[in-house]
VEXDREN-2710 file (C-alpha; in Angstrom, 1 decimal):
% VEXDREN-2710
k/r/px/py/pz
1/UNK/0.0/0.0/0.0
2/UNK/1.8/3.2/-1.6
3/UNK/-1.0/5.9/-1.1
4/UNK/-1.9/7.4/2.3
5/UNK/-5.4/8.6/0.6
6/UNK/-6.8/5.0/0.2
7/UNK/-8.8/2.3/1.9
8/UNK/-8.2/-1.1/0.1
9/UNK/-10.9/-3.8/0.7
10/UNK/-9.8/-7.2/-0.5
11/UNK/-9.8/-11.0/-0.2
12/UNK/-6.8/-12.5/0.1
13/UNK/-5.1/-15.9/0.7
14/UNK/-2.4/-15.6/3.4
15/UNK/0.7/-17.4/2.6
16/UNK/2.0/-20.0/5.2
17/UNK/-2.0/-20.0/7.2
18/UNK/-2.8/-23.6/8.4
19/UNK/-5.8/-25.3/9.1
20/UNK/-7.1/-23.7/12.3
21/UNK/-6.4/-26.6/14.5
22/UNK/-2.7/-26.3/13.8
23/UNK/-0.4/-24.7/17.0
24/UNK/-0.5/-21.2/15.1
25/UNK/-4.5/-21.1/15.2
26/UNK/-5.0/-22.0/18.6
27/UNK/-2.0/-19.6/19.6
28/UNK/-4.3/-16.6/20.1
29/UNK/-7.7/-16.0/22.1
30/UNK/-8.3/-12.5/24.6
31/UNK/-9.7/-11.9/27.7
32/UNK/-11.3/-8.7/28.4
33/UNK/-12.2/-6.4/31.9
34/UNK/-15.7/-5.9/31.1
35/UNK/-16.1/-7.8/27.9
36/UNK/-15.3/-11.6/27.0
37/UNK/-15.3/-12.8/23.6
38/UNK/-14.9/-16.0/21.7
39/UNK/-12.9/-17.0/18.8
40/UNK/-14.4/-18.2/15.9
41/UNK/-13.5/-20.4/12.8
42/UNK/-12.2/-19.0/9.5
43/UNK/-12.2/-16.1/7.7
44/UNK/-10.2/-14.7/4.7
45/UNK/-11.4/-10.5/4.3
46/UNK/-8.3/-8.3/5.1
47/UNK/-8.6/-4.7/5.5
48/UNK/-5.4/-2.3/4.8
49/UNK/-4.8/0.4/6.1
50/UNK/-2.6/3.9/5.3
51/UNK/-2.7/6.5/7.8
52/UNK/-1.2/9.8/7.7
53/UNK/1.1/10.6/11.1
54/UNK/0.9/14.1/12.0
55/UNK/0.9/15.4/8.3
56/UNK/3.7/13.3/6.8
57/UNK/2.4/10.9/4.3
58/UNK/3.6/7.2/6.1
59/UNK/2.0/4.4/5.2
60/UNK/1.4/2.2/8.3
61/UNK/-0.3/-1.1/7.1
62/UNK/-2.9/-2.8/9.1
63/UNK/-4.8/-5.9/7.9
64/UNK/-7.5/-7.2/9.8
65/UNK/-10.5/-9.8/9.4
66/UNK/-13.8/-11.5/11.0
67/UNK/-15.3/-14.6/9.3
68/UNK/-18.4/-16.4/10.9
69/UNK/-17.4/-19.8/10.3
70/UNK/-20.0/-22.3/10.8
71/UNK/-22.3/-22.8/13.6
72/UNK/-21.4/-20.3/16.6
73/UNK/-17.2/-20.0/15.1
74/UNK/-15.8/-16.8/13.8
75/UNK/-11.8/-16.3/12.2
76/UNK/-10.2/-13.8/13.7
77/UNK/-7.3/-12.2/11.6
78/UNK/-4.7/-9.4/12.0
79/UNK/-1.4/-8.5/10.4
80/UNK/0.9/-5.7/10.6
81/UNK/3.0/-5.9/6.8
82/UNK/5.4/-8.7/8.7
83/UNK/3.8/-10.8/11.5
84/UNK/0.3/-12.4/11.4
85/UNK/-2.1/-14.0/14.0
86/UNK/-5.0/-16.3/13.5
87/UNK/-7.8/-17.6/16.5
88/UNK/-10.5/-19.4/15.9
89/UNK/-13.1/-17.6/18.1
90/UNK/-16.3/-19.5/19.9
91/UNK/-20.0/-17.9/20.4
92/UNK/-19.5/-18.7/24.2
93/UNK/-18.7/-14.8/24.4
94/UNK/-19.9/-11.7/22.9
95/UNK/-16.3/-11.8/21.0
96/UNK/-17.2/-8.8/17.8
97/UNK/-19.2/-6.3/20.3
98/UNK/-16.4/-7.1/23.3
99/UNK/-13.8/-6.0/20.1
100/UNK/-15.4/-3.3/19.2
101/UNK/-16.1/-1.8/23.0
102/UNK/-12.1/-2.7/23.8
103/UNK/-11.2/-0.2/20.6
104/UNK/-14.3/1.8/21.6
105/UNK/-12.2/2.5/24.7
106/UNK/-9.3/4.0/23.3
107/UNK/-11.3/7.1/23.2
108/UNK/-12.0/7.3/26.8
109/UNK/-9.9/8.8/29.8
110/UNK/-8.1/5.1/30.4
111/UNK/-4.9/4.2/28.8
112/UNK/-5.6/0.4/28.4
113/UNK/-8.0/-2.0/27.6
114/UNK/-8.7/-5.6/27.5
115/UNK/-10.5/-8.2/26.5
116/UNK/-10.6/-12.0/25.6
117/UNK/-11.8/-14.6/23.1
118/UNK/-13.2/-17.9/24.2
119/UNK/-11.1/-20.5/22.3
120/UNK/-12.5/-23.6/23.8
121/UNK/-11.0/-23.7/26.1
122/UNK/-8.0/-21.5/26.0
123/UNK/-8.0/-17.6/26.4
124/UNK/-6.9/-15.3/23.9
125/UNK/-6.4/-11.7/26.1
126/UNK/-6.1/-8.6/24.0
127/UNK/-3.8/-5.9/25.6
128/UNK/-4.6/-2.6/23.9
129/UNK/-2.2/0.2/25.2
130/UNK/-2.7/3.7/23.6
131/UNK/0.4/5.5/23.7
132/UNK/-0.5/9.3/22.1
133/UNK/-1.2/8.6/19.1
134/UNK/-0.5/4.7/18.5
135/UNK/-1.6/1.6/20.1
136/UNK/0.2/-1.1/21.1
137/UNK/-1.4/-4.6/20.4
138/UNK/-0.6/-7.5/22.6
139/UNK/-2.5/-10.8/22.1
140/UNK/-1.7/-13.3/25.3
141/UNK/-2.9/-17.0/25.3
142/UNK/-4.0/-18.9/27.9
143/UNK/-4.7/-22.5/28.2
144/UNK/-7.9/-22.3/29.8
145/UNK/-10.3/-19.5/29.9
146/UNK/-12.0/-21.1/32.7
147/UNK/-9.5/-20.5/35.5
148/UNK/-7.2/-17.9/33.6
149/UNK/-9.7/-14.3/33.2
150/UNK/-8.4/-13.0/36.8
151/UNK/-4.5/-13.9/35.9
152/UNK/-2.0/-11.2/35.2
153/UNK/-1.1/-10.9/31.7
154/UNK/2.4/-11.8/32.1
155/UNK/1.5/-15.4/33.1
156/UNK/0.2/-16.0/29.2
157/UNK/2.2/-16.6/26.8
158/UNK/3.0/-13.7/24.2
159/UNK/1.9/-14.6/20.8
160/UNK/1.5/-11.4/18.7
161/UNK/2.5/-7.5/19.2
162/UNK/2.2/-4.6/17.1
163/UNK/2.0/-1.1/17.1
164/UNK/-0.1/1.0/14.9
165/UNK/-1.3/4.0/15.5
166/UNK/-5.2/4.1/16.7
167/UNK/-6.6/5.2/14.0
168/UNK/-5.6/2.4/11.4
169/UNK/-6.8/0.1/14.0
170/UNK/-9.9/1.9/14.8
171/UNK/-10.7/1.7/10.7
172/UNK/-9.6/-1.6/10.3
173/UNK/-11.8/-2.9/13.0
174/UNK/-14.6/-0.8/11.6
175/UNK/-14.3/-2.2/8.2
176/UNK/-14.5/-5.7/8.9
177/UNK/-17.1/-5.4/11.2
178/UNK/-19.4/-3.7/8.4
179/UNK/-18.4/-6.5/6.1
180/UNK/-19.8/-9.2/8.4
181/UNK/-23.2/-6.7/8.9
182/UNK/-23.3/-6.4/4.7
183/UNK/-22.5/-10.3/4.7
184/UNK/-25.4/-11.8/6.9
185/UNK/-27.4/-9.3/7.9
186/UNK/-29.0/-8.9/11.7
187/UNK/-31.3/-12.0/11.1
188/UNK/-27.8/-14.0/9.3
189/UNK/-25.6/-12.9/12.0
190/UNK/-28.1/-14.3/14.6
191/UNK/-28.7/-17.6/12.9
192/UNK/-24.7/-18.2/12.5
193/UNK/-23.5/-16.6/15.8
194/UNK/-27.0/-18.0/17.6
195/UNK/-26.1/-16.9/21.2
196/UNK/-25.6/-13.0/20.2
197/UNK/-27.4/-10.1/18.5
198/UNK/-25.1/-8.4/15.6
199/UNK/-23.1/-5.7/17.8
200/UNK/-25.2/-2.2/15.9
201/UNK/-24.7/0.0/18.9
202/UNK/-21.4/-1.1/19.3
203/UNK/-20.0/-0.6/16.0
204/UNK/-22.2/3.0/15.4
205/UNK/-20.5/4.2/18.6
206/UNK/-16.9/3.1/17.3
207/UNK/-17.9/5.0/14.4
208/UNK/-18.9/8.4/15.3
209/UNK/-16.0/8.5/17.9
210/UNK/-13.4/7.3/15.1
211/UNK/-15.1/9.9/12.8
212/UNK/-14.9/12.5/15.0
213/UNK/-11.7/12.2/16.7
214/UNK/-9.5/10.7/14.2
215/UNK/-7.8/12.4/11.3
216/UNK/-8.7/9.6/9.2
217/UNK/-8.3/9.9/5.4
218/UNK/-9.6/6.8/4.3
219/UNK/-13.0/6.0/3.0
220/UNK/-15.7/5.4/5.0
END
């Protein structure tokens, strides 16, 4: 991605991605304060970003996906330009509106926020630390979301990190979460995700705050 004026929307194949059961896949579920989500199965929409840091035109990729996978599974993707991360994310949590209310609280007064996906069993714990700016992403796993939601984050196991700055992530999220709305539906998402309304407050509240705090130049 050359141009920091352009929002790219595209399915791709990711080179070296396994079956979901393989080590990689299970390598990644989150586990929130307030929220608790569940991974799902696969998905293959990546969104990529290019932001423009305080006026200079630096492109800062950002590729992130949600796929409802069968029966109460979702594919959670993200990748920087150089490292990727793949969970398979269960309908035991609220896992898209518990993603979109972690980004959400960027925008608030508190520095970080977390939240987990429900990988059956193990916990995949996001760690989202805004730092002006940027955002560093930490993704933790632990092997069982059962006993693991009140352990400190340093007793998982570090499995991705990035940092990007809020607004790439804020769009990114934004995007795929539209595309699995214009996908299913309310009624589709209900039938696929079956314990869990489609997020709608969730994601318009991510998008007036992105929209209005953000310098974002991509399309919306």
């Amino acid at each position: 991605m050359n141009a920091a004026d352009h929002f790219y929307w595209f399915d791709m194949p990711e080179s070296g991605d396994t079956e979901p059961h393989t080590e990689a896949a299970k390598n990644g579920w989150v586990c929130t304060d307030e929220w608790r989500t569940r991974p799902s199965h696969v998905f293959s929409t990546a969104v990529a970003l290019s932001a423009n840091d305080q006026g200079d035109s630096v492109t800062r990729s950002l590729h992130f996906s949600w796929e409802l996978s069968g029966s109460g599974w979702a594919t959670c993707r993200i990748w920087d330009g150089s490292t990727k991360h793949r969970d398979s994310v269960s309908y035991c949590t609220n896992a898209l509106a518990d993603l979109l209310k972690g980004v959400t609280g960027l925008y608030g007064p508190h520095g970080i926020q977390r939240f987990s996906f429900d990988l059956e069993p193990a916990e995949a714990r996001w760690i989202l630390r805004r730092r002006n700016s940027d955002v560093h992403i930490t993704i933790r796993r632990f092997p069982d979301m059962s006993t693991s939601c009140d352990a400190p984050d340093g007793k998982g196991t570090l499995v991705w990190t990035s940092t990007r700055p809020r607004t790439s992530l804020a769009h990114a999220v934004l995007m795929a979460a539209e595309k699995v709305w214009r996908t299913h539906g309310e009624d589709g998402y209900l039938q696929k995700w079956q314990l869990h309304a489609f997020p709608t407050t969730e994601l318009e509240t991510l998008r007036h705050l992105h929209l209005a705090a953000d310098d974002c130049v991509l399309q919306h």
